[in-house]
C-alpha positions in Angstrom: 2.9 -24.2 -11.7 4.9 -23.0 -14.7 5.5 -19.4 -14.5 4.2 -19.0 -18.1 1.0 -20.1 -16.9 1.1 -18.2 -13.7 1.4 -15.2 -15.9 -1.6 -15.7 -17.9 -3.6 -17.1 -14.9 -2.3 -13.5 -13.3 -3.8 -11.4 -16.4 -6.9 -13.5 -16.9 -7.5 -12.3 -13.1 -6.2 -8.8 -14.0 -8.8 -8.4 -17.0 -11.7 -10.0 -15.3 -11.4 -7.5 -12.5 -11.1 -4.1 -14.8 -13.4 -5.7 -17.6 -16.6 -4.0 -15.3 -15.2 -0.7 -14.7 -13.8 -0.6 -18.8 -17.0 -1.6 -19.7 -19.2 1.1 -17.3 -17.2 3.9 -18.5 -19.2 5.7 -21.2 -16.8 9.0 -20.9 -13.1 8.6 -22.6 -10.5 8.6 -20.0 -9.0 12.1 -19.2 -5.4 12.7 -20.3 -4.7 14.6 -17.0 -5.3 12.4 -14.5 -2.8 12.2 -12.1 -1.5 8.4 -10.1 -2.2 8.8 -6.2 -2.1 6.5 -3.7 -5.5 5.3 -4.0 -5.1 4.7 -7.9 -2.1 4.2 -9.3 -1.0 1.1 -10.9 2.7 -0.2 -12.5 2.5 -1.4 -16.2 5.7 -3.0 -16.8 5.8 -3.0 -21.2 8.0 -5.5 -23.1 8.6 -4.4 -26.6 9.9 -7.6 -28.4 12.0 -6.6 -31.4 11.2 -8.6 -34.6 14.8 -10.0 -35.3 13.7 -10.8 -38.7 14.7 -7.3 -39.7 17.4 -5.0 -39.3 16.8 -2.0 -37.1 16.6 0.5 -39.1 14.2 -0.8 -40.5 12.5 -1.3 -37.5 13.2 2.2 -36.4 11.7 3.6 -40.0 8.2 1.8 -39.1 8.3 3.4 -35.6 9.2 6.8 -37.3 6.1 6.8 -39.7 3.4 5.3 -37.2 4.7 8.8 -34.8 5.8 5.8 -31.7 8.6 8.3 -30.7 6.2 11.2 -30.4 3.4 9.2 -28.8 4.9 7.1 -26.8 4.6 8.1 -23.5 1.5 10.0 -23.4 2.2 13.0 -21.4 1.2 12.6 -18.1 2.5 9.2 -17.7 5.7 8.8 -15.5 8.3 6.6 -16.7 9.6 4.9 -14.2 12.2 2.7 -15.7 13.3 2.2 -19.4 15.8 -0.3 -20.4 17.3 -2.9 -23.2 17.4 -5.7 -22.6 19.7 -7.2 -24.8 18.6 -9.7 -26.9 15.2 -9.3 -25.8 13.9 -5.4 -26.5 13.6 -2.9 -24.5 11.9 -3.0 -20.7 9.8 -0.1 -20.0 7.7 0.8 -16.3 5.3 3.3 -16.6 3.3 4.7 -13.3 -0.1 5.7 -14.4 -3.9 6.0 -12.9 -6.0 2.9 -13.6 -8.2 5.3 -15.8 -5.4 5.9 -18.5 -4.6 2.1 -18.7 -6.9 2.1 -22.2 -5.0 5.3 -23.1 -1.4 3.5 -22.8 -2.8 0.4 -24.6 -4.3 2.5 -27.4 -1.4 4.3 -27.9 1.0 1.3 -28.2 -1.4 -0.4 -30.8 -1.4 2.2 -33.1 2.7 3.1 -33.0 4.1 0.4 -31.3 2.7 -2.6 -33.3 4.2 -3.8 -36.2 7.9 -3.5 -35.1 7.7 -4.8 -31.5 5.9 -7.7 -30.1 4.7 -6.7 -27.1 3.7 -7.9 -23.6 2.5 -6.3 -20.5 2.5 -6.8 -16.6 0.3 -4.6 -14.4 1.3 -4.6 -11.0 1.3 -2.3 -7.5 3.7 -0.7 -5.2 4.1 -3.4 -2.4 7.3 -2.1 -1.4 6.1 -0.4 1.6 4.4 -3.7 3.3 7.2 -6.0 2.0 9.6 -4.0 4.1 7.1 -3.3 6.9 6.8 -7.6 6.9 10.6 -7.9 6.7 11.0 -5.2 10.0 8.6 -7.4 12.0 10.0 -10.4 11.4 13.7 -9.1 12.2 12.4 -7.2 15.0 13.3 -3.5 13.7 
């Protein structure tokens, strides 16, 4: 299967599983709400520069939609933050599952316009993947 697909196979899943609890919450989320074990999730956030224009301009369009002071909302750990050249920047962010509307709100209104953006939710698996990895070399 292409990986393309995979992807949108992966978020069609991803949305049809939160699309009950996003649409039975009648309270906003709350902007404290802190990741734990039992609810945190990974958004991995591509912002896509528009290489149609120059940066500054790009960076003027952030400055008046407020990205810079939005973006993160506070609360939300940043787990990584890069550029990738050629690409945009790469940005993980750890948050509850109850701020993932939050986060998506947020980027629409500051983020839109001078990135094209693309997101992956995922989990810590770290601690079985290496749990696996110990059984099977007998550690």
């Amino acid at each position: 299967m292409r990986p393309a697909r995979l992807a949108l196979m992966t978020m069609a899943l991803l949305v049809g599983a939160l699309t009950p609890v996003a649409m039975a919450q009648t309270a906003p989320p709350q902007g404290n709400a802190a990741p734990t074990a039992d609810n945190a999730v990974l958004l991995t956030v591509f912002f896509k520069h528009d290489q149609s224009r120059p940066l500054n301009e790009l960076n003027a369009q952030l400055d008046k939609q407020g990205f810079d002071k939005a973006f993160p909302p506070p609360g939300i750990e940043v787990v990584s933050w890069y550029v990738m050249m050629g690409i945009g920047q790469v940005i993980t962010l750890r948050l509850p599952a109850s701020r993932l509307r939050e986060v998506n709100r947020v980027i629409e209104d500051t983020a839109w316009g001078a990135y094209r953006t693309e997101f992956y939710a995922t989990y810590d698996y770290k601690a079985v993947g290496m749990a696996r990895h110990d059984k099977a070399t007998g550690n």
